[in-house]
C-alpha positions in Angstrom: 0.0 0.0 0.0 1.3 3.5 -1.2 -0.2 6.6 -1.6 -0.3 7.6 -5.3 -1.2 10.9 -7.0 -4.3 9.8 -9.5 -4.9 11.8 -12.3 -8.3 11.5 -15.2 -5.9 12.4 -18.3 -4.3 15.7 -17.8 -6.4 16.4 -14.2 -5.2 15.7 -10.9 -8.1 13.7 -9.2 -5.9 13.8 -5.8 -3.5 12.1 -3.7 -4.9 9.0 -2.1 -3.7 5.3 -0.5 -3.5 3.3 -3.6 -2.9 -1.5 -3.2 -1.5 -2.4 -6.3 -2.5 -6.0 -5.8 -1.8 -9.5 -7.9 0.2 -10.5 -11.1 -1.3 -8.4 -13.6 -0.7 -5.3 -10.9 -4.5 -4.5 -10.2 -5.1 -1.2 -9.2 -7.7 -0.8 -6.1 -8.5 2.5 -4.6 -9.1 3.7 -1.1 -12.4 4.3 0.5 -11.1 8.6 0.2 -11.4 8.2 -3.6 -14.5 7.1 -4.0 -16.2 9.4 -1.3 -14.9 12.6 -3.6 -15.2 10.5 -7.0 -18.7 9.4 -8.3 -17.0 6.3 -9.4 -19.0 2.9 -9.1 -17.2 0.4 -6.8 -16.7 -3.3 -8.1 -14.0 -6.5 -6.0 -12.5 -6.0 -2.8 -9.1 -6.5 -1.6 -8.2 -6.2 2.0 -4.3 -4.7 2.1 -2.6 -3.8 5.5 -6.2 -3.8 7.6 -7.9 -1.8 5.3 -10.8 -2.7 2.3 -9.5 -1.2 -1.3 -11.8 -1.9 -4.6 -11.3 -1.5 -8.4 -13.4 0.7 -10.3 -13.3 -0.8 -13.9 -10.6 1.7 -14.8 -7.5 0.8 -16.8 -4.7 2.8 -14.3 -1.5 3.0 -15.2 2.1 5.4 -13.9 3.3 8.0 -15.4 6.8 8.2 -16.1 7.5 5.2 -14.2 6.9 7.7 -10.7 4.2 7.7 -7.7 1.6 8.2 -10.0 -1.3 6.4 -12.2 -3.8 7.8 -14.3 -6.9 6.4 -16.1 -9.5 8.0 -18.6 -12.8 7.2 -17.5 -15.6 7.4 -19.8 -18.9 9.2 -18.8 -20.8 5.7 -18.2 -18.0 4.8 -15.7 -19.0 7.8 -13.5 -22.4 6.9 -11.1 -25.4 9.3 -12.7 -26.7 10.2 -8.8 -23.7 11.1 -7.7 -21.7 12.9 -10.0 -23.0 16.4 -9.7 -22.6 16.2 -6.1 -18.7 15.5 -6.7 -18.2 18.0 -9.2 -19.9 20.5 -6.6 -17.2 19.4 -4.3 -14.7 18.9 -6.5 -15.2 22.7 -7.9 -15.5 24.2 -4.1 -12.1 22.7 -3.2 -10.3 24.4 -5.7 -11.8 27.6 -5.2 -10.4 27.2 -1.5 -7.3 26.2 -2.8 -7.3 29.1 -5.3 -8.5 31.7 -2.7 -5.7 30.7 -0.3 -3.1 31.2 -3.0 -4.2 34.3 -3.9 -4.4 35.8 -0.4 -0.9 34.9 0.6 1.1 37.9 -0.1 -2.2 40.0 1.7 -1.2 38.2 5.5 -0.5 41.1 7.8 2.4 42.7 8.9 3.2 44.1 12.1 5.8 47.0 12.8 6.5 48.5 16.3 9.7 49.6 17.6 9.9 51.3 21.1 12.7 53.4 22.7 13.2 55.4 25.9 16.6 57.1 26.6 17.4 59.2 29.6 20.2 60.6 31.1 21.4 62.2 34.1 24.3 64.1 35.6 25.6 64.0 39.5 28.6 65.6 40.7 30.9 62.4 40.5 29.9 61.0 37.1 27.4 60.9 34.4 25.0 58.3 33.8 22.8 57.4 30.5 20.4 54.7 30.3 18.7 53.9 26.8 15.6 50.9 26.4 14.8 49.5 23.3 12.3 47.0 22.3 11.7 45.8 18.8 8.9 43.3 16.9 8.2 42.8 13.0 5.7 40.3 12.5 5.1 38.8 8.9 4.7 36.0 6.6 8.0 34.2 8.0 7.2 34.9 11.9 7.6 36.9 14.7 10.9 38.5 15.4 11.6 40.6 18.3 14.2 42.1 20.2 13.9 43.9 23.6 16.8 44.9 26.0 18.8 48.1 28.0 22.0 49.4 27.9 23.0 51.6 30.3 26.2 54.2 30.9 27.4 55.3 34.1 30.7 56.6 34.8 32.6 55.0 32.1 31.3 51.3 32.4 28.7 50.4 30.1 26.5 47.1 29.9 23.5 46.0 28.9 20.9 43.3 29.1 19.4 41.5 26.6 16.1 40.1 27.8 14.9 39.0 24.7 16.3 38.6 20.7 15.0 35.8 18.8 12.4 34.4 16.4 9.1 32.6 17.1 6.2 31.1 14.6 3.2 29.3 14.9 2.3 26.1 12.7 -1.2 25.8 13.3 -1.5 22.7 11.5 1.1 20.8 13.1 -0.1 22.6 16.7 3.6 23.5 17.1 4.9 27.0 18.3 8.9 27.2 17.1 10.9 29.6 18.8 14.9 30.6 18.2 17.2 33.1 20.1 17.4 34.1 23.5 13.8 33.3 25.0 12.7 34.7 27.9 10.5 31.9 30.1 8.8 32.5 33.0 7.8 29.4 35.6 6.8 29.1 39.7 10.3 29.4 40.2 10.5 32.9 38.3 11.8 34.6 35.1 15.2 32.7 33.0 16.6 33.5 29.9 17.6 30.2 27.8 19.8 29.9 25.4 18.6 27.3 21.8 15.8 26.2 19.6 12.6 26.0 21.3 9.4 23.8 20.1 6.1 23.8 22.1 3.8 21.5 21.2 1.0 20.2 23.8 3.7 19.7 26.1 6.6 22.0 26.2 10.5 21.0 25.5 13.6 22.3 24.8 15.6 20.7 22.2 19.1 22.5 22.6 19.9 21.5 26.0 19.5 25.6 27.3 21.3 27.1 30.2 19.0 29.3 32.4 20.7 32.3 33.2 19.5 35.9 34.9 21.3 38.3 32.9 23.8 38.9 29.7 26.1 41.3 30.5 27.8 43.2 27.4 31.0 45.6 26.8 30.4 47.8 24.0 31.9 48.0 21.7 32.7 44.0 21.6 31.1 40.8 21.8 29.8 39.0 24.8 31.6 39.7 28.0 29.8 37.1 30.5 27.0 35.2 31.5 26.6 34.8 34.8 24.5 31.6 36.0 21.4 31.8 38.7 21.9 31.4 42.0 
């Protein structure tokens, strides 16, 4: 048992669980094809557990690949039926066709916040700038969101979050990259990795939970320092 793409001539019926059965390589169909083709059923053939039937049809592949196609005649097609499946058939691909066209109108998301303040005493000066970044679009969610800060000649910063996240509806998954920002009973950590939350959460990049990134500009990555 495979699944097959099956064609009538040049149209693609769908892609279905095909048992190519016996010597002469009998073709029998899934119960999917027949409940969205008004094709009339004939012998059945149980193949791993599940009931597949022929349908009079001469199938054969194309190109010698994963797929077989037949050209049924208008008597092979049940009279009752057939407008029904047509109807379907016709309302799929104007999903199919409405989706494709309304890709490239998904929305995007700009917003980019800032705050910088400043502030002289008599021994030293001190400046202390915020930023937090997100563009939502098409390929995710990416956002950024930390402080620097200035004061009398040493500078740092903290990065609290800088990474990329997306949801796969589909799949119920929820991918996330970067430095991720997770909050539990325990409190807030920063980890470190790839991050995939499905039902039930887990980390696949072993992460290192960590309360703060300290930086030196300019330059890369001075220290992390661990929790306590």
């Amino acid at each position: 048992m495979a699944e097959r793409f099956v064609y009538f001539g040049e149209r693609l019926v769908g892609l279905y669980p095909v048992c190519i059965a016996g010597r002469a390589g009998t073709v029998y169909l899934s119960q999917e094809f027949f409940n969205d083709n008004s094709i009339g059923k004939k012998d059945i053939v149980i193949c791993d557990g599940r009931p597949f039937w022929t349908t009079g049809l001469h199938f054969h592949r194309i190109d010698a690949k994963s797929q077989i196609t037949a050209n049924p005649k208008p008597s092979d097609f049940n009279a009752s039926t057939s407008l029904a499946a047509e109807e379907k058939r016709q309302k799929r691909e104007a999903i199919q066709r409405a989706l494709k066209e309304n890709e490239a109108y998904r929305t995007s998301l700009n917003l980019l916040e800032y705050n910088i303040s400043g502030w002289k005493q008599t021994a030293y000066q001190s400046l202390v700038a915020d930023l937090r970044g997100t563009y939502y679009g098409t390929s995710g969610l990416y956002a950024v969101d930390g402080m620097a800060s200035s004061q009398n000649g040493s500078t740092r910063g903290v990065i609290t979050n800088l990474g990329w996240s997306r949801t796969f509806i589909d799949a119920e998954l929820d991918l996330r990259a970067g430095v991720i920002s997770e909050s539990s009973l325990a409190g807030m950590a920063t980890v470190y990795g790839i991050g995939i939350k499905p039902l039930l959460r887990a980390i696949i990049l072993p992460p290192r939970p960590v309360s703060r990134v300290l930086l030196r500009f300019p330059g890369d990555y001075k220290s992390i320092r661990p929790e306590s």
